[in-house]
C-alpha positions in Angstrom: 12.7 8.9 5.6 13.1 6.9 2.5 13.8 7.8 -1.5 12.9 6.2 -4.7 15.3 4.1 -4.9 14.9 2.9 -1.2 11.1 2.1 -2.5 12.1 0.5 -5.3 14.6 -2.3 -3.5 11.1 -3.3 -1.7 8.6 -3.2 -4.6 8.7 -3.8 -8.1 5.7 -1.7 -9.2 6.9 1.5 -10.6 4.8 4.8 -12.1 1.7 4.9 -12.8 0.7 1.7 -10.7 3.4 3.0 -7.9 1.2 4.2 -4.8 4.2 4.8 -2.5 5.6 8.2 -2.5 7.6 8.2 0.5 8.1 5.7 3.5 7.6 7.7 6.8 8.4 4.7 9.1 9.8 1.5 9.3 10.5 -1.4 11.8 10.1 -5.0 12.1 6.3 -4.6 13.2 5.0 -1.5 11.1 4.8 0.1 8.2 4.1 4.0 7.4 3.6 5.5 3.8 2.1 8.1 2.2 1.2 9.1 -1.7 -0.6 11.5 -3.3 -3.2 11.4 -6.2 -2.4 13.8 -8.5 -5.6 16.1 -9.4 -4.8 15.0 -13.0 -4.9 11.3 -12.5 -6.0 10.1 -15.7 -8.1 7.5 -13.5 -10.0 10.4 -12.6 -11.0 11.2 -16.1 -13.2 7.9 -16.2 -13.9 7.0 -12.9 -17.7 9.3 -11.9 -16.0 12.3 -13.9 -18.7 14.0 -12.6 -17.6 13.4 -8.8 -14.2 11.6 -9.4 -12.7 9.2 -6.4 -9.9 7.4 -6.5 -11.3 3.2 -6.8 -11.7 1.3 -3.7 -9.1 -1.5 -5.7 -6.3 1.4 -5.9 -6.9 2.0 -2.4 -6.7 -1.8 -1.6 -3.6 -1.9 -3.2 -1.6 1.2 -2.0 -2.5 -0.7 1.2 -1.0 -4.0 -0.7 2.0 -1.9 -1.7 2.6 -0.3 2.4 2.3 -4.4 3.7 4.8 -5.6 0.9 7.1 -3.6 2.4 6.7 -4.5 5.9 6.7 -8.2 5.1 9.7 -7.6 2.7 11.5 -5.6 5.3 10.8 -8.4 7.7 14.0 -10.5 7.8 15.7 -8.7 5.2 13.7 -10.0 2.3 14.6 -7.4 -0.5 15.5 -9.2 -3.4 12.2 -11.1 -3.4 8.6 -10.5 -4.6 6.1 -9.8 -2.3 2.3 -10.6 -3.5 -0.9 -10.4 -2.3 -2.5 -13.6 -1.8 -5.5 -12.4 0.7 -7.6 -9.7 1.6 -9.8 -9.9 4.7 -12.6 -7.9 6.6 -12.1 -5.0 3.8 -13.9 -1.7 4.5 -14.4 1.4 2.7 -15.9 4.5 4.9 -14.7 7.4 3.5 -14.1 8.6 -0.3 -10.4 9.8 -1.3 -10.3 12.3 -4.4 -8.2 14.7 -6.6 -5.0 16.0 -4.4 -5.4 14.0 -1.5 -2.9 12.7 0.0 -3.0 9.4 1.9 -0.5 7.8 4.7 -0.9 4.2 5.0 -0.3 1.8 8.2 0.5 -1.5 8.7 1.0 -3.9 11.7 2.5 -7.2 11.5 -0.3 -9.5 13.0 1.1 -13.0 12.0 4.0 -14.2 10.1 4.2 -18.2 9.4 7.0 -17.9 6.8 6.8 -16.9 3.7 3.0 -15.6 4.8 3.0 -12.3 6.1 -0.9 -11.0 7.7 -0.9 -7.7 8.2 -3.5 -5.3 9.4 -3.5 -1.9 7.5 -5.9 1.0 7.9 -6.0 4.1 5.2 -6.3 7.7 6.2 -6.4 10.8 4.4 -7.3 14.6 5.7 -7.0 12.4 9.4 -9.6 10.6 8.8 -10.1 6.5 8.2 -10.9 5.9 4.6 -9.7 2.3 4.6 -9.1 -0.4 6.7 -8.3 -4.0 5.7 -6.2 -7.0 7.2 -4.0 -8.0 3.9 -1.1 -11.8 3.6 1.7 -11.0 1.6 3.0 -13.9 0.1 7.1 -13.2 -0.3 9.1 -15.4 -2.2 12.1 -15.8 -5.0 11.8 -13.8 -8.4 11.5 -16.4 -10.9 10.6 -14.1 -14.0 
């Protein structure tokens, strides 16, 4: 659905701390994306060489990355920063690894402007790695 340059008018994060590679689906109340981790991550390399996965905190925030954009979206917000201010009821059941791919998706659960909670779940081969409920925080670029 969407290119680079559609993904970078909603986040500012760009390669390699971008975990977005395309936007499947978009609309005021959800959010689909999906990336994949290349087999030569340099992550990989020193995270359980042995047995590498990707961390549970990139997981957490490629889900941060898919609910920016839904809060961003929200409203027509591009042009601001979205950041993540919360992360609730955060589980980890499954392990993602070299070459998986991931698709990310996110429900708008509550929006008291300019908070934006979200519920997100992580999947990869179809099944639920990761599920967390996440508040974006979107407001002016002062930098």
């Amino acid at each position: 659905m969407t290119n680079s340059r559609n993904i970078y008018d909603y986040l500012p994060q760009r390669v390699p701390f971008l975990f977005v590679d395309d936007i499947e689906q978009l609309t005021d109340e959800s959010v689909i994306t999906v990336f994949k981790f290349p087999k030569d991550w340099d992550v990989f390399y020193g995270h359980f060489p042995r047995y590498p996965i990707v961390p549970g905190t990139i997981l957490t925030e490629a889900m941060a990355q898919a609910a920016t954009i839904l809060a961003l979206h929200v409203h027509s917000q591009r042009g601001k920063l979205g950041m993540l201010v919360k992360i609730s009821d955060a589980v980890f059941r499954n392990q993602v690894g070299p070459n998986d791919s991931i698709r990310v998706t996110g429900a708008l659960r509550q929006q008291v402007t300019p908070f934006y909670t979200i519920s997100v779940a992580l999947e990869t081969n179809n099944i639920k790695a990761a599920t967390a409920e996440l508040t974006i925080y979107v407001g002016d670029v002062n930098v």
